[in-house]
LUMVO-258678 format. One record per residue: residue number from 1; x, y, z of N, C-alpha, C in turn. Coordinates in steps of 0.05 Angstrom, whole numbers, always signed. Layout:
# residues N
VEXPA_n_n_xx_n_yy_n_zz_ca_xx_ca_yy_ca_zz_c_xx_c_yy_c_zz
VEXPA_NUM_X_Y_Z_X_Y_Z_X_Y_Z
...
//
This chain:
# residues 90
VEXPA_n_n_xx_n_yy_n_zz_ca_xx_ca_yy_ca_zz_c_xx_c_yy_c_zz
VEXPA_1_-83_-380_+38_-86_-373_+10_-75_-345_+6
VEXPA_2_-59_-340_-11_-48_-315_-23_-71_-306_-40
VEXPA_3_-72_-272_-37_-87_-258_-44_-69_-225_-43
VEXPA_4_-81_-208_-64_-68_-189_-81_-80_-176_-86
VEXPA_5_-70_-148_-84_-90_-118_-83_-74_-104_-89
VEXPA_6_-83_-73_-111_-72_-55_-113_-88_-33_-109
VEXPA_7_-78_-8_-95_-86_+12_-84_-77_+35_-90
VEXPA_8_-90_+57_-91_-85_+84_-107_-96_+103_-91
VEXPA_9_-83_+112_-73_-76_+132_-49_-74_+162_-63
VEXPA_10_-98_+173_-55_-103_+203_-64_-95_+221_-40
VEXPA_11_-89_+249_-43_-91_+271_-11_-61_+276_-21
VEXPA_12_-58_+280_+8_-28_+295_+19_-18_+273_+19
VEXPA_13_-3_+253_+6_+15_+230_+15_+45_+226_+0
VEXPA_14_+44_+253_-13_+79_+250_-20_+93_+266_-11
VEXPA_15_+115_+260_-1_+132_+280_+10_+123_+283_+45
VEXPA_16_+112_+260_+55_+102_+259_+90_+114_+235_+98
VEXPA_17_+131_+205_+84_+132_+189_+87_+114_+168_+88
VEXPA_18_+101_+162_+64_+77_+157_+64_+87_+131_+51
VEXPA_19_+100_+129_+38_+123_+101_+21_+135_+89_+37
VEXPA_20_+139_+105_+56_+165_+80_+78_+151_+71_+103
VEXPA_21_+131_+93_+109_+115_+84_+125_+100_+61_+110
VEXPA_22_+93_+59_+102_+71_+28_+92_+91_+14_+86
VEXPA_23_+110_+12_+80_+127_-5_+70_+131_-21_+103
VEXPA_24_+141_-7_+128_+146_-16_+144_+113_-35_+165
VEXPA_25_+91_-20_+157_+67_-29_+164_+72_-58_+151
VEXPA_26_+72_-54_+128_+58_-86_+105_+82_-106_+119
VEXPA_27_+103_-102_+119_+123_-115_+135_+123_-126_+156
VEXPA_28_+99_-115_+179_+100_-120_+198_+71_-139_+206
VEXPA_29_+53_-132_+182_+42_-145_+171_+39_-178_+156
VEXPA_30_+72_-188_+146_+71_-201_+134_+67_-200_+109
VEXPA_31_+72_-175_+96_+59_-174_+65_+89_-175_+50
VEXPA_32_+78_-172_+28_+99_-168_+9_+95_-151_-24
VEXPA_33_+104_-133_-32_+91_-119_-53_+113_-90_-55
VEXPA_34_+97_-61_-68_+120_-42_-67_+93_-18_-59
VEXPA_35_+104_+2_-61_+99_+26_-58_+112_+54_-74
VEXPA_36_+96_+62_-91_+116_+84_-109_+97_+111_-111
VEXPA_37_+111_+129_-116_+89_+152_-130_+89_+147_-155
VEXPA_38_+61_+163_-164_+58_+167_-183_+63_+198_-198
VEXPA_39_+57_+204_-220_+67_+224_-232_+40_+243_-224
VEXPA_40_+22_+236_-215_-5_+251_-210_+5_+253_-176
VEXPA_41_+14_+257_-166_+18_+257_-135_+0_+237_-116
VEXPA_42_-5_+227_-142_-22_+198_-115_-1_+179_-110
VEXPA_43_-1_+154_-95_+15_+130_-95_-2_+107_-100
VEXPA_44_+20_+97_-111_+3_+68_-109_+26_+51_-99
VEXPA_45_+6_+34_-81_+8_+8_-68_+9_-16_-76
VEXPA_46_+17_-35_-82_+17_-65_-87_+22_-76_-63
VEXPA_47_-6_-103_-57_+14_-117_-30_-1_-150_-36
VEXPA_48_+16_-159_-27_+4_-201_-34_+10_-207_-4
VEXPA_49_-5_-228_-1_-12_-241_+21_-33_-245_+33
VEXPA_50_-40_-249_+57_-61_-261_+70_-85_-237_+66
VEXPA_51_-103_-249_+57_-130_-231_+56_-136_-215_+85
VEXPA_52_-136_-215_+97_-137_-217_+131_-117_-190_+137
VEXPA_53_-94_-201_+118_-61_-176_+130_-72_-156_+112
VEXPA_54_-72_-155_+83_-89_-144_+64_-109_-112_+77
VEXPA_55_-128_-136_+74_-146_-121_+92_-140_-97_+121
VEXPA_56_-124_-104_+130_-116_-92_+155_-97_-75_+146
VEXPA_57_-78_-74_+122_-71_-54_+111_-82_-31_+94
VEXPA_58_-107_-45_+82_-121_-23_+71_-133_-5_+93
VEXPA_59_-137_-18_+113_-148_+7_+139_-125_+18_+145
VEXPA_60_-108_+16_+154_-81_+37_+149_-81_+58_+134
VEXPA_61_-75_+42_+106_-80_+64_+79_-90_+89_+85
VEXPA_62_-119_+91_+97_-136_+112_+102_-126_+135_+122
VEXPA_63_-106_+128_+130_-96_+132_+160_-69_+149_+153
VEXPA_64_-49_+128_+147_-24_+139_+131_-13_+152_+160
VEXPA_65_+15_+156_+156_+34_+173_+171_+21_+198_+183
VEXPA_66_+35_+205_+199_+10_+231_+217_+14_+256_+203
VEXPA_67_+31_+258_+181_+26_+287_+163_+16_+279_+137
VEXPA_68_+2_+255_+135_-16_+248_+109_-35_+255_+106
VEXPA_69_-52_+259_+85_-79_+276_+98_-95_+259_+69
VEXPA_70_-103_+234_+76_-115_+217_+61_-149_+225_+47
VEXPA_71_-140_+232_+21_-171_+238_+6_-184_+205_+0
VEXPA_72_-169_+191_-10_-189_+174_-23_-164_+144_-29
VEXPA_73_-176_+127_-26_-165_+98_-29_-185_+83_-41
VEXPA_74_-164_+73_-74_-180_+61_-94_-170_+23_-85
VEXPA_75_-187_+6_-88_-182_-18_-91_-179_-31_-116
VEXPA_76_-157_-47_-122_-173_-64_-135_-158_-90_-129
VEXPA_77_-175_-120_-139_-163_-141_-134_-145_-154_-161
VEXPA_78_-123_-169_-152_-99_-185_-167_-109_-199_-170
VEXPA_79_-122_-222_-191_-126_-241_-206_-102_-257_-204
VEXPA_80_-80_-244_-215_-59_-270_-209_-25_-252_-196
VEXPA_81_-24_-244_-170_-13_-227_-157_+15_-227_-165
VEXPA_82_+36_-211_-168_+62_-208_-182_+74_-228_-158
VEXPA_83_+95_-229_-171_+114_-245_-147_+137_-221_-136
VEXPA_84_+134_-226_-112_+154_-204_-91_+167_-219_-77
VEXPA_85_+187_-213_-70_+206_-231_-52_+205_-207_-20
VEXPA_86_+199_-185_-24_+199_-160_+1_+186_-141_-9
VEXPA_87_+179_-124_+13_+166_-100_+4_+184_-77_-9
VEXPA_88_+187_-74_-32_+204_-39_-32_+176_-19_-42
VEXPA_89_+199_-1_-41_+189_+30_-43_+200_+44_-74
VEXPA_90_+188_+43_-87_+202_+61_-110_+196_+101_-113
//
């Protein structure tokens, strides 16, 4: 069953590779979704797929690239998840 989350990545995470790193995690993961900044220096995350891969990316999240310096990771769940064909990065 497909399942869908978006996440809102506070701290040090722009400008450390913090977009291409998860992009290549969720990938390896099996996910599918994007990764962008925001205009507040947070990012947000989108990812669909297995609740299970999901999940194991949001523990990442917390983690991030080794010059990330993760304050806070917001959840929330997709009701009806966008359609992605791959992960990008905006």
């Amino acid at each position: 069953m497909m399942a869908g989350a978006r996440f809102i990545v506070r701290g040090r995470v722009q400008g450390v590779y913090y977009r291409a790193s998860t992009r290549d995690h969720a990938i390896a993961l099996g996910l599918v979704g994007s990764a962008r900044n925001l205009e507040d220096g947070s990012v947000e995350v989108t990812a669909v797929g297995t609740g299970n891969a999901i999940a194991e990316l949001e523990r990442w999240l917390w983690q991030g690239p080794p010059a990330a310096r993760v304050a806070e990771v917001r959840r929330e769940e997709l009701n009806a998840p966008a359609a992605f064909r791959d992960f990008i990065t905006g």
